[in-house]
N, C-alpha and C positions, 0 to 999 in steps of 0.2 A: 549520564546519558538518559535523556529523556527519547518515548516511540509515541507516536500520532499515530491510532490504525481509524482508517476510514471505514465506517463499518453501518452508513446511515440506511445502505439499499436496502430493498426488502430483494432483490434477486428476482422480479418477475422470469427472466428466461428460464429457472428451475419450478415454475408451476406446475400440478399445484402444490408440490414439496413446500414453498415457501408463503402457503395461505395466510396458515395461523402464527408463521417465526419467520425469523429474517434470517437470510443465509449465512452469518456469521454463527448460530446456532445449531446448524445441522451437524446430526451426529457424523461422526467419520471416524469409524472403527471405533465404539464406544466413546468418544470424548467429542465435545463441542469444537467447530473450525476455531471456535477465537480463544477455546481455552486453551488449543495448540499452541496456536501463536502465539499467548499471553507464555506458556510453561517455557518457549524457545527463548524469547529475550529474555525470562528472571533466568538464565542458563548462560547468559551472558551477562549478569552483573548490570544489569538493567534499572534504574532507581524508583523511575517513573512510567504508568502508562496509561494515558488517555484513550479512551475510545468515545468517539463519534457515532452517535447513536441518531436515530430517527426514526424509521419503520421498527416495531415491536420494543421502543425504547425502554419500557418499564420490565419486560423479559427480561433485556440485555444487563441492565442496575441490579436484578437479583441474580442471574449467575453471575454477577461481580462479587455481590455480598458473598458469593458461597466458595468463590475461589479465593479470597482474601487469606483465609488459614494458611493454604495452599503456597501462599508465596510473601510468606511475612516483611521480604527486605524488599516488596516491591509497591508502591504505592497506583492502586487503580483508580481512574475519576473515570465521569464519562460529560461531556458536555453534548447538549442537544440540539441538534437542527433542524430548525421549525421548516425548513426548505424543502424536505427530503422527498415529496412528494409531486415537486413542482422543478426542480435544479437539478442541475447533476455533480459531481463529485468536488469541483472548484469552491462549488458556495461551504464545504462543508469544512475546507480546508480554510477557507476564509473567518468561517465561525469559531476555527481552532489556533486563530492567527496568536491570540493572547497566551495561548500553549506553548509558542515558537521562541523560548526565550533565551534557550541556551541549546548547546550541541543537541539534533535529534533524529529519528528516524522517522519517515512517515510511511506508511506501508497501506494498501489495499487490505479491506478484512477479509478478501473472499480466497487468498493465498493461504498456499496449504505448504511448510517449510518446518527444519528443524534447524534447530542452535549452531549447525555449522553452516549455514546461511547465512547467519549473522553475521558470525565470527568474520567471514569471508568477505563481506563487505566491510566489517571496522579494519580489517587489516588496508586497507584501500588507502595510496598515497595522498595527505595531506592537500583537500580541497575544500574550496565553499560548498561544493553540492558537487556529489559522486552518487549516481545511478548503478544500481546491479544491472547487469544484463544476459543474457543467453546467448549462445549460437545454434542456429542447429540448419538444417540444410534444405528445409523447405518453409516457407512461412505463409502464412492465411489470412483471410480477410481480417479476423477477427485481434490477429496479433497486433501488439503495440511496435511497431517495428521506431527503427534507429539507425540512422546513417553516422559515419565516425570520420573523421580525422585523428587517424593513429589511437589514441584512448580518449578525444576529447569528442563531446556530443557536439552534432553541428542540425539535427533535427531527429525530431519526433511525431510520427502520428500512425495511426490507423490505413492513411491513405498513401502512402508511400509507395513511389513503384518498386514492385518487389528486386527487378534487378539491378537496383541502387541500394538496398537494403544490406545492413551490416550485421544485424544481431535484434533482439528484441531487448524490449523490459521486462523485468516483472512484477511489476510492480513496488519495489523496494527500493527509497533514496536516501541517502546519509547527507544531512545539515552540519557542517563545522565554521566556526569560529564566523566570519560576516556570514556564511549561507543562510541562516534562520533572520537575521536581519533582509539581508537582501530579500530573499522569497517573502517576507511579511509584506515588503513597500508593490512589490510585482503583484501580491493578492490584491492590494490595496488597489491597486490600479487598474487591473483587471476587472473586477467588480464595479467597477465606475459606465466601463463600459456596458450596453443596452444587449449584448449577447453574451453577458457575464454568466447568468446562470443556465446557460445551456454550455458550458465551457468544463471541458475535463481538467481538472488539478495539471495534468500532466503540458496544457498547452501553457501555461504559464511558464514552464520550464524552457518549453520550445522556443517561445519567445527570449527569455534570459542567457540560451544559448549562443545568441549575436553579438550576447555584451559581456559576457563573465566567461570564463572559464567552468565548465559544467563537464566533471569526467566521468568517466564509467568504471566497473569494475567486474569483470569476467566473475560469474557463479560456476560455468562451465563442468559438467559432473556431480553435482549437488541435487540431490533430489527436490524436485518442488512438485505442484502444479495448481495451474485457477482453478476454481469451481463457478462458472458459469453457465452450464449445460447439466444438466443429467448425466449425459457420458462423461463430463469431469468430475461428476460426483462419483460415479463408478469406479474413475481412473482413482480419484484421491482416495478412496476403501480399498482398494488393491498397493496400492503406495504403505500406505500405514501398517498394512499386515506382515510387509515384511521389514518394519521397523524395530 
């Protein structure tokens, strides 16, 4: 099992926390967000992990150098996106298309989760592409919201009227067996298009969900949360203290 973390922003909403670092780097109870995330998958027998660098790219390369001891049976790259300051999160996933070769996970760097996270998504019945997702009983602008047919995705966005809404994302999706093919050829297409690099990773899916089977897989009671706000920075330091 190979994991894609997208990790190219620099997080302007957290200024000026995110001047001099990118917000995969911000401490959160003593430890870097991405060296979390990097500790939860080698906790899951993880082989491989890419991260998508951009904003503060050469920061990002040496806390890799320095977490490497750290997780011997797990091999870290990082490939770069010259885009990162002009795209949004599609172009980056498109850069990492030659990553997508075998079973894998792609995740947001700015998620904050532990190893039963994981687990809880690979346990997910046998699909091309299976999304984690949440419930919870009020949702906001700013959510990735999700409408459902029983456990299969039938859309995705931001803009969704809230009282059609089923659940969110959170950013976390499992590629098996055609999914990492299928998603390579939908980047590929995507990108062709002239509103490709203002396009979220995630509208590609939405798209994909007319023609493929694209399921979800309840995280429900698992602790997470983004870090996109100061207050989410907040919330993820209060999260980790009592882990």
């Amino acid at each position: 099992m190979k994991v894609v973390i997208l990790a190219a922003g620099q997080g302007k909403r957290l200024l000026p926390l995110t001047e001099d670092i990118p917000k995969c780097l911000l401490d959160i109870g003593g430890q870097r967000l991405l060296e979390r995330q990097i500790e939860a998958f080698a906790a899951c027998d993880v082989s491989e992990i890419v991260v998508i660098t951009g904003y503060g790219a050469i920061q990002v390369d040496k806390v890799l150098d320095q977490l490497r001891d750290s997780v011997p049976n797990v091999v870290l790259k990082t490939t770069f996106n010259p885009f990162f300051g002009v795209a949004d999160n599609l172009a980056s996933c498109w850069i990492a298309r030659h990553e997508m070769d075998r079973d894998f996970i792609l995740v947001n760097g700015d998620n904050l989760f532990q190893a039963d996270m994981v687990k809880q998504l690979l346990k997910a019945p046998d699909a091309p592409i299976t999304m984690a997702i949440a419930h919870k009983q009020k949702y906001d602008n700013d959510d990735m919201k999700v409408m459902l047919d029983g456990a299969r995705l039938t859309e995705i966005g931001k803009t969704l009227p809230v009282d059609t809404v089923n659940a969110e994302s959170i950013g976390m999706s499992l590629f098996r067996g055609d999914g990492p093919m299928i998603y390579r050829r939908a980047l590929e297409e995507a990108m062709l298009e002239a509103t490709g690099l203002r396009q979220w990773y995630l509208s590609v899916i939405n798209a994909l969900a007319k023609q493929v089977s694209v399921m979800t897989q309840p995280v429900d009671g698992i602790e997470w949360c983004e870090v996109d706000f100061p207050a989410d920075l907040q919330q993820a330091r209060h999260l980790v203290a009592n882990w």
